[in-house]
N, C-alpha and C positions, 0 to 999 in steps of 0.2 A: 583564183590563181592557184595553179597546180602547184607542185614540190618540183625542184628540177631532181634531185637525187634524193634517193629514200635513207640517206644517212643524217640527213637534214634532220629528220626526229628523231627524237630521244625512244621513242614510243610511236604505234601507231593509234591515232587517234580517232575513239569510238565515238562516230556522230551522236550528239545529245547525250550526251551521258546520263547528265541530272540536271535540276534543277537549275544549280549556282554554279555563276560563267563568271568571267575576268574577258571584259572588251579590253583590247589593244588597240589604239590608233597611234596614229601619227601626231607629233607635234604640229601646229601652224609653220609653213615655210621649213619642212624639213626636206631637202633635196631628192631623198628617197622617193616621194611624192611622185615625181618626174616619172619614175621607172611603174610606179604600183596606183598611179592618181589619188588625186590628194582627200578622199573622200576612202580611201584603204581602210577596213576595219577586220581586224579576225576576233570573233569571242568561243573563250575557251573554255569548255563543262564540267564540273564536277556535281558526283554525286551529292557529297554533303558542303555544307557551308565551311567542315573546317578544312577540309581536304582542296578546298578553292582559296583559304586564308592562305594556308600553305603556298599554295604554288605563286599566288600574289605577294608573298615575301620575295619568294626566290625570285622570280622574272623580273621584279623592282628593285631587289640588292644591287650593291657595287659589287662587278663580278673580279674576280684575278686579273683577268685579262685587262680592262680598265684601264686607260693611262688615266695617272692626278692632272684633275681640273677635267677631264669627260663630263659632261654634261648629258644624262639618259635623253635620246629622242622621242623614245615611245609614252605613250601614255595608257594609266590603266585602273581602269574604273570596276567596281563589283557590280554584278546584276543579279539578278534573280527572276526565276522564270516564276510568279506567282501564284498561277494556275497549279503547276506542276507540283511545286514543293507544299502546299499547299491543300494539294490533294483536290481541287475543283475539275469536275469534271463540265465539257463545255456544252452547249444546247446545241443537239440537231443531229 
């Protein structure tokens, strides 16, 4: 799924960065689901593992904008490409 408008990012973002990514998904039964299917997943790269901590604070904090008692919809898992960070190069 594309960007509708390029102010949408903060940055523009360089496919595969590194290694360590931050998957987003959807909650179960989040109504978003409807518009993105419920099976939506976007994972996000960084070079190093702290520079991926980092931005897995930020995107999981309470932001300002926040009304009390919001409940986050997304969800967000750390990954790691093991190969990659890892240095294993693949056969073939």
């Amino acid at each position: 799924m594309g960007i509708a408008n390029a102010q949408n990012l903060a940055h523009n973002p360089e496919p595969n960065m590194g290694p360590y990514g931050v998957r987003v998904r959807l909650r179960s039964g989040d109504p978003f689901a409807r518009l993105v299917g419920s099976d939506w997943q976007k994972t996000h790269w960084y070079a190093t593992a702290a520079e991926r901590d980092l931005a897995l604070l930020d995107m999981a904090r309470e932001h300002e904008y926040s009304r009390i008692g919001d409940r986050p919809t997304l969800l967000f898992e750390k990954t790691e490409n093991l190969a990659q960070s890892r240095g294993i190069k693949g056969s073939g």
